[in-house]
C-alpha positions as CSV (number, residue, x, y, z in Angstrom):
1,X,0.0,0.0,0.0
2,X,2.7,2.4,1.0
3,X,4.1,1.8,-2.7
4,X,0.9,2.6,-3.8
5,X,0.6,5.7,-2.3
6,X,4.5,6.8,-3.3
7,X,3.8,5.9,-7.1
8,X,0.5,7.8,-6.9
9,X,2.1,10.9,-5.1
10,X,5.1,11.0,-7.6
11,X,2.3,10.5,-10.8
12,X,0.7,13.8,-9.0
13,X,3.9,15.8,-9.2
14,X,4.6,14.8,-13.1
15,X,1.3,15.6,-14.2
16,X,1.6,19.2,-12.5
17,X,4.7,19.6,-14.5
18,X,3.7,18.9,-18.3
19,X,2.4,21.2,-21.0
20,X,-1.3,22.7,-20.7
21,X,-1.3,20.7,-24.1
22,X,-1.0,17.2,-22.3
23,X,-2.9,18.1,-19.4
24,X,-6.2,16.7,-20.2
25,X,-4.7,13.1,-21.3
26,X,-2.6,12.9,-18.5
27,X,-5.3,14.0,-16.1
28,X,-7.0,10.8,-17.9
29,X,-4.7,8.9,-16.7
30,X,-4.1,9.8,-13.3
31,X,-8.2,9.1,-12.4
32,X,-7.2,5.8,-14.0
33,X,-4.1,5.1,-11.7
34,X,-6.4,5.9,-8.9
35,X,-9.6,3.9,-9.6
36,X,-6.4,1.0,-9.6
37,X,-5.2,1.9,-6.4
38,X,-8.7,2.3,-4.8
39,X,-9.5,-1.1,-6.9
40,X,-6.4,-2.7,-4.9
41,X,-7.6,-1.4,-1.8
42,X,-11.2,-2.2,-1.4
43,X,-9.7,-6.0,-2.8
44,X,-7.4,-5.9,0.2
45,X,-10.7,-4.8,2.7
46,X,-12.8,-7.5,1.4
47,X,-9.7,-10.1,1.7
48,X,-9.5,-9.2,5.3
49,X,-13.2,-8.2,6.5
50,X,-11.7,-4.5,7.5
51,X,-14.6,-3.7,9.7
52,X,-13.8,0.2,8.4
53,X,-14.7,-1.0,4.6
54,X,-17.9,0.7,4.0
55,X,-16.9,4.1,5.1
56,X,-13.9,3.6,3.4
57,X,-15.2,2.5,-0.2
58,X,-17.9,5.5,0.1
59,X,-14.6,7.8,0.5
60,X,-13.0,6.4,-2.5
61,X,-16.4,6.9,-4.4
62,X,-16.6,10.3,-3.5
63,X,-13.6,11.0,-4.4
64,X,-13.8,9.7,-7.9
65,X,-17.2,11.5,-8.1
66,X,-15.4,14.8,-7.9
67,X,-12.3,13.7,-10.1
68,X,-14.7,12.5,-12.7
69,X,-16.9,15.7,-12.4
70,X,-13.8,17.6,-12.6
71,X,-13.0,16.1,-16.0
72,X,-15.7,17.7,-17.6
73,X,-14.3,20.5,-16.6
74,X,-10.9,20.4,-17.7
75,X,-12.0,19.4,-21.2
76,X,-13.7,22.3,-21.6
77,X,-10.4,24.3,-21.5
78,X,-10.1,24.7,-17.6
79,X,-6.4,24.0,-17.2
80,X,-6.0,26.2,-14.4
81,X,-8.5,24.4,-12.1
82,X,-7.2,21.1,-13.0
83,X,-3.8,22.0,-11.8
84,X,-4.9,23.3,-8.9
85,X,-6.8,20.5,-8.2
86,X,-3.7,18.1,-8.7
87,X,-1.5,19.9,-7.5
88,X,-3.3,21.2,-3.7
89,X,-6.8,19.8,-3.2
90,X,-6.0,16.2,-4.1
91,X,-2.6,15.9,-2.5
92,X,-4.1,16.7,1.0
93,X,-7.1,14.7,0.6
94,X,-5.0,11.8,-0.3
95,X,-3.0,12.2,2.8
96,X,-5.7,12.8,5.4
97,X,-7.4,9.3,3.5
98,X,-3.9,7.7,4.2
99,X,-3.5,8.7,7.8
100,X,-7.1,7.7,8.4
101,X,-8.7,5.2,6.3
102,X,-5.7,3.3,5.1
103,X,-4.4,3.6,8.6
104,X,-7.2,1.1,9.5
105,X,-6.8,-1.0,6.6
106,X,-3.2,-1.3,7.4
107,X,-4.2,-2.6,10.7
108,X,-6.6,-4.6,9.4
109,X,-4.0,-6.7,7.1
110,X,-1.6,-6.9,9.9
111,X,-4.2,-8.4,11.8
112,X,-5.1,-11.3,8.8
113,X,-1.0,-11.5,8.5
114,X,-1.1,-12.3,12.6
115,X,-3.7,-14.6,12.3
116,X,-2.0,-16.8,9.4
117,X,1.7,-16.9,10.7
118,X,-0.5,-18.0,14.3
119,X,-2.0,-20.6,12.6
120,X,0.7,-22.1,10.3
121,X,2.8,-22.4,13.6
């Protein structure tokens, strides 16, 4: 997960760096790249019944709502608000989700790790 979250971080700093030409495709992407990570994630909750998991997915939901919505936007010619999305808003809500949500889902697959090396012993 934490390789997750580096690889997603770094893809947020590239895409604030290329041409207002690329923008749009590479925004494309990067809601992509994320509906992956999220996918990994909620495979991850339902692998190890992460009691947090339905809060968590409606999170990652909202989150795309607003990314997807935001598209819209940023094909019409708003450049400006997409970098500023990317490059502020969706930064720190991806670190508050870390510290919180993925906290607990961490916790959750140390637990099912625990439980396993318990019961191969």
């Amino acid at each position: 997960m934490d390789y997750l979250h580096h690889d997603l971080f770094e893809a947020l700093e590239q895409l604030s760096a290329v041409e207002d030409s690329e923008f749009v495709s590479e925004y494309a992407r990067i809601v992509h790249r994320l509906e992956r990570v999220f996918r990994a994630e909620e495979d991850w909750m339902d692998e190890t019944n992460c009691v947090a998991a339905l809060a968590h997915q409606e999170q990652h939901a909202r989150a795309l709502s607003v990314l997807h919505q935001a598209h819209a936007r940023i094909m019409a010619g708003d450049i400006t608000f997409g970098r500023d999305l990317v490059m502020n808003a969706l930064p720190q809500w991806l670190a508050f989700h870390s510290a919180t949500m993925d906290l607990a889902l961490s916790l959750s697959i140390q637990e099912k790790n625990k439980k396993e090396a318990a019961s191969q012993q």
